[in-house]
N, C-alpha and C positions, 0 to 999 in steps of 0.2 A: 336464690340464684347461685349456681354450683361456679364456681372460678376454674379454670382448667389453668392446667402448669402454663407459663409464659403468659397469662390475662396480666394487665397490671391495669385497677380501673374501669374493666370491660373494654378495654383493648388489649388488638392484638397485638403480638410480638411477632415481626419478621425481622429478615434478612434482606437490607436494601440488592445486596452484590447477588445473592440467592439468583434474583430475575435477570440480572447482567451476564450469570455466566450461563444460566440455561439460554439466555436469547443466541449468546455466543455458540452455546453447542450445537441448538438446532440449526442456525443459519448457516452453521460449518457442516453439519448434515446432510442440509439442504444443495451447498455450496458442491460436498463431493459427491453426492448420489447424480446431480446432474453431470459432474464431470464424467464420473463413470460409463452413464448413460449414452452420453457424447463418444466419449473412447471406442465402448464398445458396439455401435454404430457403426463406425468408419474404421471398426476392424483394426484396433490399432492395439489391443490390450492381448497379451499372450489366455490362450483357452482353459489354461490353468487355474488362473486368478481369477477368482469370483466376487459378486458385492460382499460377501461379507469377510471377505479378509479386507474390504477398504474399513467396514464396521469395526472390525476390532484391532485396526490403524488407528482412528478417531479415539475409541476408548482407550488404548493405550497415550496417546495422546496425550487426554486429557488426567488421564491418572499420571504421567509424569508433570503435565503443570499441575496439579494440587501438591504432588509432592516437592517439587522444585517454589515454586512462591507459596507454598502453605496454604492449608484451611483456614486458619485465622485472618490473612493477610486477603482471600476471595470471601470471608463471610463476616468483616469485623463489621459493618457500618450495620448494627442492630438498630431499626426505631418500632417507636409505639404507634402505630396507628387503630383509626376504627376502621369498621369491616368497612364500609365505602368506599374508602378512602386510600384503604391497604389494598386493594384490587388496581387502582388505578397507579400507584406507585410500583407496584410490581409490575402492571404493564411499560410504565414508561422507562421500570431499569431495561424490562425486555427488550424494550427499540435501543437505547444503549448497546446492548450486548450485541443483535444484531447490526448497529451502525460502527461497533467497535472492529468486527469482525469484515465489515465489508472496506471500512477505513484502512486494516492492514494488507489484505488481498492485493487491494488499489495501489499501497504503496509498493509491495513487493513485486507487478507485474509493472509498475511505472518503471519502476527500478532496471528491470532485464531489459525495457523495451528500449528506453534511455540511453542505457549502458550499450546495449548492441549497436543501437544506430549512430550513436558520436563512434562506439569503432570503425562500423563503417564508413562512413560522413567523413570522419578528420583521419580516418586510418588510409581509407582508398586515396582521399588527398594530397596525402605527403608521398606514396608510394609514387604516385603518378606526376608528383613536380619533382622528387627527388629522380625518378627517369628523367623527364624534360631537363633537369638541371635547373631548375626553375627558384629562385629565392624572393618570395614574399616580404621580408624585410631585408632590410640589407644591417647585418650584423656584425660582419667582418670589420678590424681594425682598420683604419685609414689613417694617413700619413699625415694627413690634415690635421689644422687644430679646428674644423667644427666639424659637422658631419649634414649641414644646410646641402643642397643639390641643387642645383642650376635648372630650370624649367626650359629656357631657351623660350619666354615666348614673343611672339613675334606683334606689333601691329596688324589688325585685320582695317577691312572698310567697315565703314558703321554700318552699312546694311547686315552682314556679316551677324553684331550683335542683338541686332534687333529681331532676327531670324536663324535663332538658335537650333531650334529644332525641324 
């Protein structure tokens, strides 16, 4: 029985990260080819730009992350497996890769949607009591030594508490 380069034993030699970063490229593939699709649907992408200048976005891409975190640093985690067993590991980096890539998506558009909507939310709010003149706590120095506030309340009839609402 012939050994091929990387057998050690009659297994094989992979690359655990190997299947994590191809799961990552396809699903980012996957990821822009429908955006494009989208775009280009509802007319929104100038007629210049075509899918494969988003293709060779992706691959430039991706050749600045191998250059920027390394080939060793996306290919260190080498194990020995047998053929059975090496198919299933490199599927399950795959769903990795894929699950890494939709993990970051998720956080970057939670991020915009988040970020917009407290602008809105707590931006339109203050605009609109700062018109009114309106102050939600009372922050200003008092002459007082506490800063406790008088309710003023009064005795009701007991029917009164028994039908609150």
């Amino acid at each position: 029985m012939m050994q091929m380069p990387g057998d050690k034993n009659g297994k094989k030699k992979i690359s655990f990260r190997a299947g994590k970063v191809l799961g990552f490229a396809v699903s980012s593939n996957i990821f822009v080819s429908i955006f494009y699709m989208l775009l280009r649907f509802f007319d929104r992408i100038p007629a210049f730009i075509q899918y494969w200048h988003a293709v060779i976005f992706l691959l430039v891409a991706y050749a600045i992350g191998l250059v920027v975190w390394g080939r060793k640093k996306w290919f260190r985690e080498t194990i020995y497996l047998t053929e059975r067993t090496a198919f299933r590991t490199f599927l399950s980096a795959f769903k990795e890769g894929f699950q890494s890539f939709g993990h970051g998506v998720a956080s970057a558009v939670n991020t915009v949607l988040l970020s917009i909507t407290y602008l809105i939310a707590v931006g339109l709010t203050n605009v609109a009591a700062k018109a009114a003149k309106k102050e939600f706590l009372e922050l200003s120095k008092k002459a007082d030594r506490t800063y406790w506030e008088e309710l003023d309340l009064k005795k009701k009839d007991m029917e009164d508490y028994y039908r609150q609402f």
